[in-house]
Structure formats: C-alpha cells, structure tokens
Backbone bond lengths (Angstrom), bond angles and torsions (degrees), N, CA, C in turn:
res aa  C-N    CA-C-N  psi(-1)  N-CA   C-N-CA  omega(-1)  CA-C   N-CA-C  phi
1 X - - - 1.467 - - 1.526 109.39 -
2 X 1.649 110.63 127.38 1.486 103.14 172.82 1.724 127.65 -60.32
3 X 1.374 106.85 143.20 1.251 98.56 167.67 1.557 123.00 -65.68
4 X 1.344 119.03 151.30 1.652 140.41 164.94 1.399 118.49 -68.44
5 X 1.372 106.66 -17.33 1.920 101.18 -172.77 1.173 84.11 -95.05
6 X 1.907 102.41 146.16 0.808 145.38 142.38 1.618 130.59 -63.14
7 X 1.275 92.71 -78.51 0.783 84.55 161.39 1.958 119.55 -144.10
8 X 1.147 108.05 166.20 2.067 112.25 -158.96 1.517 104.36 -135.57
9 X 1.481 116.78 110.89 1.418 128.39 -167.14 1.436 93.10 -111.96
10 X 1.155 133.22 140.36 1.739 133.10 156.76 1.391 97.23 -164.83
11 X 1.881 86.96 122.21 1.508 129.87 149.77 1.549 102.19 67.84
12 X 1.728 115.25 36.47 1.483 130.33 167.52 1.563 94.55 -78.19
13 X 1.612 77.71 132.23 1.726 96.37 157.02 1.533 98.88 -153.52
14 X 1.409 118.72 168.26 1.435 142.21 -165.56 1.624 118.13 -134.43
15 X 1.404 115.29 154.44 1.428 92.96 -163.31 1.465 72.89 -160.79
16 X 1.572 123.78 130.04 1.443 138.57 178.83 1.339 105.80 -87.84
17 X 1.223 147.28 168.44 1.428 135.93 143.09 1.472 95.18 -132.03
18 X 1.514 89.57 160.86 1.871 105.10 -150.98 1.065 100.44 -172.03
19 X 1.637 114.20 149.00 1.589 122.12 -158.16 1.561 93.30 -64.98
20 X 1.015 140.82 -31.41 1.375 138.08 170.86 1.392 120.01 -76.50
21 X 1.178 130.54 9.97 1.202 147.32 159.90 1.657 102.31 106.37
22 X 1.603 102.36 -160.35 1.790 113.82 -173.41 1.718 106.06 -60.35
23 X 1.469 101.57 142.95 1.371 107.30 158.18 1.001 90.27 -115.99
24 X 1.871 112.83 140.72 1.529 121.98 156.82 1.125 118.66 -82.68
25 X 1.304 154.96 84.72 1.614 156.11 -147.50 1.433 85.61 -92.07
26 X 1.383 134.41 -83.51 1.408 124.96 -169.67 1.376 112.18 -106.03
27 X 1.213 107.74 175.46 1.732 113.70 175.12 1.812 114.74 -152.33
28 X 0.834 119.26 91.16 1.552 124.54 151.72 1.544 85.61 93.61
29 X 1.211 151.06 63.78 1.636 138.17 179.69 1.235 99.40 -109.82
30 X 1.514 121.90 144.34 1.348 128.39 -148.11 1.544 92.08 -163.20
31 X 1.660 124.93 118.41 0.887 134.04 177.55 1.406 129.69 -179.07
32 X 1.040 115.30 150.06 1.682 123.13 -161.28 1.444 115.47 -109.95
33 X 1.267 128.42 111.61 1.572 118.63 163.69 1.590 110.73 -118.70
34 X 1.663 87.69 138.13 1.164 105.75 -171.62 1.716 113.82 -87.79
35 X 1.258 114.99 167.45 1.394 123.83 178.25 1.484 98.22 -60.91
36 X 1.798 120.90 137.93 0.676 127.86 -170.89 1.560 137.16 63.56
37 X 1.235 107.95 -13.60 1.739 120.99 163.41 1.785 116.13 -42.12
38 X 1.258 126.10 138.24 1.140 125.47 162.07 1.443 104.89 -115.59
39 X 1.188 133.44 116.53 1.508 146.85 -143.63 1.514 103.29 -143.39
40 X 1.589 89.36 96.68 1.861 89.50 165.66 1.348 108.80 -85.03
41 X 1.494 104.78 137.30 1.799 96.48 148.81 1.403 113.42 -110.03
42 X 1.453 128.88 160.77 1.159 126.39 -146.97 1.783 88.96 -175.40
43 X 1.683 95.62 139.95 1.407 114.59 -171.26 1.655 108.12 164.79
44 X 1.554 112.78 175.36 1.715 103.34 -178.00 0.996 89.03 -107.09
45 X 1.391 111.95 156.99 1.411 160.16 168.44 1.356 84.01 -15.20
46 X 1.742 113.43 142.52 1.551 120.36 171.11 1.514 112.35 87.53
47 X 1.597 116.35 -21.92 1.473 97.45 -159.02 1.601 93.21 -101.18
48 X 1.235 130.64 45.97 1.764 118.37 159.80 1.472 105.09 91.44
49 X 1.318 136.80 -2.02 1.096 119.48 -175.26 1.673 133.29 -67.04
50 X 1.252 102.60 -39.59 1.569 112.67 170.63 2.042 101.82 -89.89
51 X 1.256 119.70 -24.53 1.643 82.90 175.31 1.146 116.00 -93.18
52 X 1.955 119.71 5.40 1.473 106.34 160.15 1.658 113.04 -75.00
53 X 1.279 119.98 -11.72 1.254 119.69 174.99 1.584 103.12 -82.29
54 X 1.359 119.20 -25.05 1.696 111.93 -177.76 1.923 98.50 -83.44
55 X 0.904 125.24 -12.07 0.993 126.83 -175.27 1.946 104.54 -98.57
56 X 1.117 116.34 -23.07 1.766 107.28 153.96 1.336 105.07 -80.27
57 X 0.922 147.84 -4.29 1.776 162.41 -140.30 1.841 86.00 -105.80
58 X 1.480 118.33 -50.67 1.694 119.27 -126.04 1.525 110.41 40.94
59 X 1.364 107.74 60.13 1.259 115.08 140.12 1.697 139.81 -128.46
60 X 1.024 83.63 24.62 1.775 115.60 178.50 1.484 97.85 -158.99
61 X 1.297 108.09 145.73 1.471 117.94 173.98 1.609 115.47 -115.57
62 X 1.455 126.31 138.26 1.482 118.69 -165.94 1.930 94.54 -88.80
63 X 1.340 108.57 155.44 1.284 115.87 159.15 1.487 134.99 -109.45
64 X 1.557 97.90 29.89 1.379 118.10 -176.19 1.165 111.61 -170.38
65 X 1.775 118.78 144.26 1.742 104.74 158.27 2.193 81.32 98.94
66 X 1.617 89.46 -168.30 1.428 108.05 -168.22 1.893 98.60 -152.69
67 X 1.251 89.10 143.01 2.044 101.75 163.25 1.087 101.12 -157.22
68 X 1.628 101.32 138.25 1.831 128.39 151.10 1.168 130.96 -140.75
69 X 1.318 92.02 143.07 2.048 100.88 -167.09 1.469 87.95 -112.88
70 X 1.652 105.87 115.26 1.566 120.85 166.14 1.278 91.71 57.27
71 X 1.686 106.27 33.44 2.097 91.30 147.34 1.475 97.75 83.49
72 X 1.410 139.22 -16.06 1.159 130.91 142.95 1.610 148.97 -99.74
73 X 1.245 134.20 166.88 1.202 139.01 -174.93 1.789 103.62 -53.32
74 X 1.108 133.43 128.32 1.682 148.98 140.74 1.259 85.46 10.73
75 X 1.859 116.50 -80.90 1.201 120.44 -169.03 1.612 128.74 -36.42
76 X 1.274 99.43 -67.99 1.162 145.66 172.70 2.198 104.51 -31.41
77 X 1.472 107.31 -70.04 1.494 132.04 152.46 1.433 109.66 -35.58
78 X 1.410 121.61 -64.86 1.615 127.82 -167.68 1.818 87.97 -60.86
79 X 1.506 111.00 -82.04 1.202 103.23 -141.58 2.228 105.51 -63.25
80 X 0.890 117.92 10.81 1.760 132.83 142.88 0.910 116.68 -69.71
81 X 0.916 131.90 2.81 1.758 134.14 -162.70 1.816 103.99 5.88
82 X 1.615 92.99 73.05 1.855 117.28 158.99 1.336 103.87 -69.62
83 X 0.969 130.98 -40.50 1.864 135.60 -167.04 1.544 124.34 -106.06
84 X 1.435 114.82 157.97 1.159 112.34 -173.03 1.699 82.62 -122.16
85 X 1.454 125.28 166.57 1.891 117.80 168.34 1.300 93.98 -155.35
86 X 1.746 99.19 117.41 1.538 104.68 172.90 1.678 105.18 -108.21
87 X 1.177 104.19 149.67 1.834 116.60 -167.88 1.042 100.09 -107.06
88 X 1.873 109.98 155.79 0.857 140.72 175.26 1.458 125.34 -37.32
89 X 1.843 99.36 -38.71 1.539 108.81 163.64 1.904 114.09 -117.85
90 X 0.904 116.27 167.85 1.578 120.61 -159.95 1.810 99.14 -60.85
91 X 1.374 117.60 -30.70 1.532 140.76 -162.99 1.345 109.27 25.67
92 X 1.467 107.77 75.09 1.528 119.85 -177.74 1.206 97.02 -95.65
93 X 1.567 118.34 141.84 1.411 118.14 161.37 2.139 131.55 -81.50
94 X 1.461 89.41 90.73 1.652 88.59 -155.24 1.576 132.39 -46.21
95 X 1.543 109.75 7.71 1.406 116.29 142.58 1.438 143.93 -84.43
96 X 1.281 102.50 -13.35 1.027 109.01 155.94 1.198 128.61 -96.22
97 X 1.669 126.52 167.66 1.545 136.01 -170.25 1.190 105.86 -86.38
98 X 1.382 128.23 161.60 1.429 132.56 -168.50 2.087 93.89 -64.10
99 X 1.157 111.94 -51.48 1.291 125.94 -162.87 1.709 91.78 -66.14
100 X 1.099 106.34 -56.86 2.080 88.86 -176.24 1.840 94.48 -78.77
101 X 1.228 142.29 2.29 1.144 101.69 173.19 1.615 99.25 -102.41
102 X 1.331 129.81 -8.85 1.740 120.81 157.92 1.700 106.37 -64.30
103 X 1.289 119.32 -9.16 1.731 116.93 -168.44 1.670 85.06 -88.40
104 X 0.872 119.46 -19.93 1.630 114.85 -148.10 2.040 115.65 -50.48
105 X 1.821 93.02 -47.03 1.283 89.31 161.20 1.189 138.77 -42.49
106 X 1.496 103.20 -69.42 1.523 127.87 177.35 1.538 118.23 -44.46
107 X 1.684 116.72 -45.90 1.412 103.56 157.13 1.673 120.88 -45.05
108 X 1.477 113.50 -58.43 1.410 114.40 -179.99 1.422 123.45 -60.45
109 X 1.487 112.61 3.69 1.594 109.62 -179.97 1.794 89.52 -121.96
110 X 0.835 115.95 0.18 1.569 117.61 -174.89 1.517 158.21 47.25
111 X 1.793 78.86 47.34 1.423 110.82 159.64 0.950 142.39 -22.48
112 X 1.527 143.52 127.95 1.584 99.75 173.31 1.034 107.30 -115.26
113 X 1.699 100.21 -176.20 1.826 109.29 -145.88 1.606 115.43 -50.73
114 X 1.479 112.55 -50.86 1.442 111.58 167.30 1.600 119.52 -69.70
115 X 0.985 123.58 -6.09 1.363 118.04 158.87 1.811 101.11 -75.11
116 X 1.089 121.29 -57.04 1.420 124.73 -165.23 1.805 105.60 -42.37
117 X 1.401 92.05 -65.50 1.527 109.87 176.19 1.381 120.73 -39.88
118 X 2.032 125.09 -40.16 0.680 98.26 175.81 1.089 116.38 -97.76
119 X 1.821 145.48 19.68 1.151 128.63 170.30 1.545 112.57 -92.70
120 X 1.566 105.44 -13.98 1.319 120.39 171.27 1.549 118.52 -50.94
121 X 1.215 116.65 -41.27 1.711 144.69 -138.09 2.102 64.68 -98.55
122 X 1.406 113.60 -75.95 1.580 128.72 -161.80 1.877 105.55 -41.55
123 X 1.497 108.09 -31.73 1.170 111.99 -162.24 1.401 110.96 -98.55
124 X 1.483 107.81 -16.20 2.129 104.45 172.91 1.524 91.64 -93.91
125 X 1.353 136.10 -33.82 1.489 122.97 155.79 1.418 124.10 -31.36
126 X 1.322 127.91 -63.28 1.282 118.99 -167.81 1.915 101.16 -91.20
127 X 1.407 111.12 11.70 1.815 85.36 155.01 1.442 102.30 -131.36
128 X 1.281 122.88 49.15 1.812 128.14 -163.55 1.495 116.36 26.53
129 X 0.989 93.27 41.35 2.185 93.66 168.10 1.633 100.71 -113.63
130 X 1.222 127.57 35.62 1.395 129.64 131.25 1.319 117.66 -6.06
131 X 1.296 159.19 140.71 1.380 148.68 154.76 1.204 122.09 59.52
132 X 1.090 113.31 16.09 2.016 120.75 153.72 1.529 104.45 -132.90
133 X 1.416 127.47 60.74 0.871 138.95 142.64 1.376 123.91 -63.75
134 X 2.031 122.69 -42.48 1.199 99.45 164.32 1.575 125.29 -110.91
135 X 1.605 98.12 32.98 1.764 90.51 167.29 1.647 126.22 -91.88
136 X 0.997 127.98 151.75 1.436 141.12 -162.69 1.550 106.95 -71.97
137 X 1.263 131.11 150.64 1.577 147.54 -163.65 1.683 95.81 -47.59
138 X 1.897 112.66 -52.03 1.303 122.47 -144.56 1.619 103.68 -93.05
139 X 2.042 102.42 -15.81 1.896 96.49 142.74 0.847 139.09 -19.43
140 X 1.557 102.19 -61.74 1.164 122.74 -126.76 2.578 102.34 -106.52
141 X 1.384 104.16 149.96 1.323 89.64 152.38 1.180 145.88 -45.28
142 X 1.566 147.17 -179.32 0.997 141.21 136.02 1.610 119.76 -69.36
143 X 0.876 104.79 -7.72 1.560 91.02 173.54 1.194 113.13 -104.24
144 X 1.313 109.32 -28.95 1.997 118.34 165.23 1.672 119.89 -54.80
145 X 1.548 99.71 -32.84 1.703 121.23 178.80 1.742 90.05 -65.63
146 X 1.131 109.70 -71.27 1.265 124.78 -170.28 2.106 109.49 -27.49
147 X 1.981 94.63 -69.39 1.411 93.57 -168.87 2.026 101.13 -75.18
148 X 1.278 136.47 17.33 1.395 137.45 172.65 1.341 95.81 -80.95
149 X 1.229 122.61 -23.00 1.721 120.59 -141.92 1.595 105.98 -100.51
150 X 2.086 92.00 -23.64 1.447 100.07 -173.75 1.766 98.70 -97.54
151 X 1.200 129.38 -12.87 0.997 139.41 164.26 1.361 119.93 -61.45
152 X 1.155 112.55 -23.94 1.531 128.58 -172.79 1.481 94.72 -101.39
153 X 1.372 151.95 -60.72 0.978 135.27 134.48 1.402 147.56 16.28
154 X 1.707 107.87 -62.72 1.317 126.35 165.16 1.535 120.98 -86.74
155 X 1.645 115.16 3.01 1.459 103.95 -156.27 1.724 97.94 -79.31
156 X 1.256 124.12 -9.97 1.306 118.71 178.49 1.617 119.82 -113.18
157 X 1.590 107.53 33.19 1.545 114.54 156.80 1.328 103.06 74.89
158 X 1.264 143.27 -3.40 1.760 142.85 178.15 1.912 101.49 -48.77
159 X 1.489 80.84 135.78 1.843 92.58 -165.48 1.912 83.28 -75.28
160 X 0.840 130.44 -49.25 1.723 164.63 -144.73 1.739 90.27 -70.01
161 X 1.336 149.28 101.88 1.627 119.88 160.17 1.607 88.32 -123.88
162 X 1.567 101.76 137.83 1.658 112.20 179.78 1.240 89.89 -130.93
163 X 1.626 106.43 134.09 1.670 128.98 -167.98 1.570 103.54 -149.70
164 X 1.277 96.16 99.17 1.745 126.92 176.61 1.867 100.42 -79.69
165 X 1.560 110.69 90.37 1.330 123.29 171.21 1.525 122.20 36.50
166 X 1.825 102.01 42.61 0.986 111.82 171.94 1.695 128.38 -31.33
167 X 1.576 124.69 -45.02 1.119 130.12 -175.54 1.896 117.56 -108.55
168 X 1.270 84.20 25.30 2.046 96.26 169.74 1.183 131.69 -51.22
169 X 1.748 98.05 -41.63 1.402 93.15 -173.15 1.632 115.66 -122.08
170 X 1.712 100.67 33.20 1.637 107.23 164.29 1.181 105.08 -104.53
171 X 1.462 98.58 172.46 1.786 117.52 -174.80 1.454 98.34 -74.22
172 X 1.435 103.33 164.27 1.520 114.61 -166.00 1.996 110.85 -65.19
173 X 1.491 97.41 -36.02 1.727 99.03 178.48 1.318 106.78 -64.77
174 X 1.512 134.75 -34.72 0.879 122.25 -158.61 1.484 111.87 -106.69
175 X 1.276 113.25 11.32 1.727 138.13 -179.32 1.842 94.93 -78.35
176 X 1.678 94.28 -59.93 1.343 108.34 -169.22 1.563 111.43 -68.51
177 X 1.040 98.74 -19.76 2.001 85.85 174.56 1.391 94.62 -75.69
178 X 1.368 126.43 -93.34 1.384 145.10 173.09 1.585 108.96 8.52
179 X 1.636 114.40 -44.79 1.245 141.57 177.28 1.796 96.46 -59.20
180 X 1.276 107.88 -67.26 1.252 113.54 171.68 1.981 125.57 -33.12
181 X 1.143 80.03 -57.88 1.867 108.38 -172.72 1.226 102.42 -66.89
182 X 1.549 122.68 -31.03 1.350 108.86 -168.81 1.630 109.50 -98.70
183 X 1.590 118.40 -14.02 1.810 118.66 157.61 1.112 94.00 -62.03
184 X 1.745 149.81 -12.09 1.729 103.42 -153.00 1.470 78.87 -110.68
185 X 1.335 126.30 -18.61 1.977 121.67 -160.74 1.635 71.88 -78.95
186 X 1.628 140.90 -65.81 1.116 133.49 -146.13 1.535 120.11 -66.01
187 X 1.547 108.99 -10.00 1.210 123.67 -169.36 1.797 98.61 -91.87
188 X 1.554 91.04 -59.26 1.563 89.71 178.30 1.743 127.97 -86.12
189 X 1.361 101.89 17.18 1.885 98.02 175.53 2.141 90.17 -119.72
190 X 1.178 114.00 7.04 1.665 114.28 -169.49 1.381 98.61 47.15
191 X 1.432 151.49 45.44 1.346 116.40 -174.64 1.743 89.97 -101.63
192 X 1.847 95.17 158.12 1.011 108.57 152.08 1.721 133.58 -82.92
193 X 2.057 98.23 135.30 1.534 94.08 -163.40 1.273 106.94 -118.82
194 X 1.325 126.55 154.14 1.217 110.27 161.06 1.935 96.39 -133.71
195 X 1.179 95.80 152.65 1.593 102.71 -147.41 1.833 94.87 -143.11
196 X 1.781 96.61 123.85 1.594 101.22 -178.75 1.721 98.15 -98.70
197 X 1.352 127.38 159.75 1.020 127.99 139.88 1.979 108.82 -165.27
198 X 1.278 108.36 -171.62 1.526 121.20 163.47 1.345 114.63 -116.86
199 X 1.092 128.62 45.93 1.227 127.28 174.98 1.740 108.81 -122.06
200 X 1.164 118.77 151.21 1.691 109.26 -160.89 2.083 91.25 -114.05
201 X 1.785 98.03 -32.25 1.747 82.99 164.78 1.262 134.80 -74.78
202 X 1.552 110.56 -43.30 1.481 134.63 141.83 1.732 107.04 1.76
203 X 1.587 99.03 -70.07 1.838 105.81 -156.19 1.874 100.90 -73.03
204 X 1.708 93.82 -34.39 1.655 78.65 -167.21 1.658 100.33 -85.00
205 X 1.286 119.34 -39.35 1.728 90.25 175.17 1.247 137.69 -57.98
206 X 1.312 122.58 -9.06 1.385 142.63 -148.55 1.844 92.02 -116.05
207 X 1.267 112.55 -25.12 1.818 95.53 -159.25 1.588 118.30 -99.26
208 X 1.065 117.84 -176.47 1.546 130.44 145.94 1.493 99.72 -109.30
209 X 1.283 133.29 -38.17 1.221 115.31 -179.74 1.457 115.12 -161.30
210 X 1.442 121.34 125.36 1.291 114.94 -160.00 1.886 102.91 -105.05
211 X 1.345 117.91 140.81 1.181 108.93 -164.20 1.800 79.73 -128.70
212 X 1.371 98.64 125.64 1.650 143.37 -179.89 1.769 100.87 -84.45
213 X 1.771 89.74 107.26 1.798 90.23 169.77 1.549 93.28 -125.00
214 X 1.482 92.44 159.79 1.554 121.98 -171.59 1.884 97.94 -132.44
215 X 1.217 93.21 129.91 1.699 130.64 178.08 1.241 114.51 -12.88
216 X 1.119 116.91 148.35 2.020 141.13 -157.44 1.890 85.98 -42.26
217 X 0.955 123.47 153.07 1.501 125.31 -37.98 1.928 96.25 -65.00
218 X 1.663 80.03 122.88 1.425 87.11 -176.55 1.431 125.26 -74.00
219 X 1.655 128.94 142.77 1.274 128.90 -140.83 1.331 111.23 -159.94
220 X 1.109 130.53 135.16 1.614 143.50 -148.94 1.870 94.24 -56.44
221 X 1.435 153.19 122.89 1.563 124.51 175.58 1.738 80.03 -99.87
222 X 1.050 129.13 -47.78 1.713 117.50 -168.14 1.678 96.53 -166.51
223 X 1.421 100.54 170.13 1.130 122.35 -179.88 1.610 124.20 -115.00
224 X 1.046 142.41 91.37 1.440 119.08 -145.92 1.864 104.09 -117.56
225 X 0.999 129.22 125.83 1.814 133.76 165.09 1.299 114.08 -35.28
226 X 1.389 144.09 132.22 1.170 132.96 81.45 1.218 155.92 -59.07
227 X 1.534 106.22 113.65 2.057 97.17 -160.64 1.678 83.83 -101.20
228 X 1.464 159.53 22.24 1.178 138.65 135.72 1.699 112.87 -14.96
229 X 1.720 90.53 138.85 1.479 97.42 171.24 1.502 128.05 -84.66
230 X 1.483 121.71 132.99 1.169 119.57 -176.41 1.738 114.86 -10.57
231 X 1.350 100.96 -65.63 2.019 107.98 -154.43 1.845 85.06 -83.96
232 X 1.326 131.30 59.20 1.064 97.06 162.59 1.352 117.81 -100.24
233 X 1.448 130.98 177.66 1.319 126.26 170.30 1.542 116.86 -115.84
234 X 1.467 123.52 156.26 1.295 129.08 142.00 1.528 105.40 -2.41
235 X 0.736 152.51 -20.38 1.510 140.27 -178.07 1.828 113.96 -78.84
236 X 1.423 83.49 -41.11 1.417 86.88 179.64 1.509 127.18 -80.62
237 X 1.301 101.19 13.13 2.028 104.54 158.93 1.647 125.98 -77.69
238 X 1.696 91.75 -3.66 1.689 100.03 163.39 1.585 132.10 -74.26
239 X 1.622 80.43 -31.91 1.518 99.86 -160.62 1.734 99.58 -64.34
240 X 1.793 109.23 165.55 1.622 101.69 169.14 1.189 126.73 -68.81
241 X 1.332 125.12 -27.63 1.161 147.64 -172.85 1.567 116.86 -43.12
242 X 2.009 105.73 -57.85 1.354 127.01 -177.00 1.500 98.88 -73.82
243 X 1.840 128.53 -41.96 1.065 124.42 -177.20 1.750 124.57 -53.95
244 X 1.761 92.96 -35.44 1.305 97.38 -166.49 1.497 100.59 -83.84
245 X 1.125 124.73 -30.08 1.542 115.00 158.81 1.341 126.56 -58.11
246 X 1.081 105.39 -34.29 1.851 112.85 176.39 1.705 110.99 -58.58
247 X 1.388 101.74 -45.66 1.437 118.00 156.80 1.442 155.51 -36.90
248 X 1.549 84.53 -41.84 1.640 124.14 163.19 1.849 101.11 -75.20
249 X 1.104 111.19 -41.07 1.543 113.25 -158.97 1.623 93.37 -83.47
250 X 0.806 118.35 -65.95 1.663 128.73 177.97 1.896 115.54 -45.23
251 X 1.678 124.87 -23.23 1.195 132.16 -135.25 2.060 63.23 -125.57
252 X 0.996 122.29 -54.78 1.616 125.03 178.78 2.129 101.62 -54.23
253 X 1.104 95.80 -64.94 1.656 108.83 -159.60 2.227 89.44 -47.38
254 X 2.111 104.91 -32.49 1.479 90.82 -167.38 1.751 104.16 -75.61
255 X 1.439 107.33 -38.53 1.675 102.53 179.63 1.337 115.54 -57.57
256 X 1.444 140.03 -22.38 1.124 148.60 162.73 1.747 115.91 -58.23
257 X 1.309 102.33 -10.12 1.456 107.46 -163.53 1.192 109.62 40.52
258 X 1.250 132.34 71.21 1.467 135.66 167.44 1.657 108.66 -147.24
259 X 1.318 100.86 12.28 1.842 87.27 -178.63 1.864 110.74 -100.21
260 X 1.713 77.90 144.72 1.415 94.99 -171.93 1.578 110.25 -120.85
261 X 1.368 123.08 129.21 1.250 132.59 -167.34 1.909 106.06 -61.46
C-alpha cells in the first residue's frame, strides 16, 4: 500500500553564514504532511516560515536534520516538477497576456501548443478568469494578478502547491473572497498545500492543520487541527468552534513569544 506522506521533515535546521557571522533560521523542525493536508504555517516575521517553505522548494538548503517529498530529495522533487510555488507577489511578466504568462511553464517543459492551450483554457477555469486570457497583468486587479499566478502554478498538474503569503498585500474584502476561492480550487483539484501567512483567521479557515512557529531560530511551538468541513464558508468565523481554535493559535503564537497584535 502506498504511503500518504507527502511530505516528512525530522530534526531540520539551517544555519546562514554572513559577514556578521551564523544566522540560525531554523532549528530541529520535524513534521509530517499528509496527502491532501492544507497546512498553514504561521508565526512573525523572522521566525523561518517562508524559508522552510524555500527549503521544500530546493531553494534553500538545510544544514542539519533530513526532508522528502514522495520519498525524495527537494532536489530530486523540484527537478519532477512535484510542486507548484506561488509568491508573495503575482510576478507576472507585464508583456505578456495573462493566458501566455499561465503557458509560461509548459512552453519551458515543452508542451505543445494545443496541449498548452488546453491546460491554459483548464487553468482560468478553475480560478474564474475565463475571458481575460488576452488582457495584460496591469488590466487586470490585484487579486486577479494574484489568482493568474496560482493558475500558473497549477498549469502543470503538481500534486505539491507551496504559497508564500499569497494574499498579504490585499485589502481585507478581497483577502476573504480569494480565501473563499482558494477552499473550493483546493477542494476540487485535492492538492496538497502548504500555505505561509500572518494572519491567525486566514490559518484557521483555510487549514487542516496550522503549525505554530516561534522566533529565529525558528522552531516547531505546536501543531494544532482543524476538523472544519471542506465546503465551509466565511460564516463560520462566528461560530465557537473557529474562535476557540483561533484561540488555541493566538494562546500558542503568545508562549512562543512571537505574538503580534
């Protein structure tokens, strides 16, 4: 029977060197995601959260400890193209059209054109950008930039999508749709996510399980469940349920000494 992990981290840590000597970025983090997990990590600024995600990337390398995605090396994973990685900013190329810059992979893996087209056509479908295939980045919203970017991401089927605070730097209404849009693509493509941000509502509506880091050298503080049901909505940040998890996450982020109002 196949295994369920995704991916299996134990007792990674990282250590920069710098004309000012070592930075400890991580220390001993040890953790398992399972197939199909949506996994926030969550912590302030500084404490490791996006270069443990550059480090499932192979784009940081650990200097301690062990990781494998599907049983192989970072390396090993990347050059398979296991992963999809959406950034902090949409990083559209503003000559190109939303539709050739979701093709963009697929040219570089060498698709051909009607193959391109149709995962292209598949990929403004599943984030509703239907019919702005040929308008330009600076058309378009920031939050439209945003879901092109995750579209571009998915256009080559990676079970794997890692999204470094994709929705940071939109306004709060338009956080919460996006929030919306991204349970129903995650519901209906099954992929496994693992998802950075600083937001403590953000992690619990969005997760199966939000894993709580505390400050450079950044370090596992807890791991906490969400059993929310797939289709839920925005509604349910009233309920006690989401609060008392929000609670849990926030009551973790203060023993960590890392919480920020």
């Amino acid at each position: 029977m196949a295994s369920s992990r995704v991916i299996d981290i134990a007792d990674l840590s990282l250590t920069f060197e710098t004309n000012d000597g070592p930075v400890h970025a991580l220390s001993k983090v040890s953790l398992g995601v399972e197939k199909g997990d949506f996994i926030s990590l969550i912590g302030p600024s500084g404490c490791g959260k996006t270069t443990l995600l550059r480090v499932i990337a192979d784009l940081e390398h650990p200097t301690g400890g062990s990781i494998s995605i599907h049983g192989m090396t970072p390396e090993e994973a990347r050059l398979k193209r296991t992963y999809g990685y959406v950034f902090q900013a949409p990083a559209l190329y503003p000559w190109r059209t939303i539709g050739k810059n979701i093709s963009l992979p697929l040219e570089i893996m060498g698709y051909s054109k009607d193959e391109r087209a149709g995962r292209v056509r598949k990929g403004l479908d599943l984030v509703n950008l239907t019919g702005f295939e040929n308008k330009f980045p600076w058309q378009l919203s920031g939050g439209m930039q945003q879901r092109a970017s995750i579209a571009r991401a998915l256009s080559f089927d990676p079970e794997l999508l890692l999204m470094d605070e994709p929705f940071g730097a939109l306004d709060e209404i338009v956080r919460d749709k996006l929030n919306e849009q991204l349970l129903r693509l995650w519901e209906k493509t099954q992929k496994t996510v693992v998802f950075v941000t600083h937001s403590i509502p953000e992690a619990v509506f969005l997760s199966t399980k939000i894993v709580v880091m505390s400050p450079r050298p950044g370090k596992i503080h807890d791991i906490i469940g969400c059993n929310f049901p797939r289709d839920r909505t925005l509604d349910i940040r009233e309920t006690p349920e989401f609060l008392d998890v929000a609670n849990r996450v926030r009551q973790g982020l203060r023993e960590g000494h890392s919480y920020v109002d």
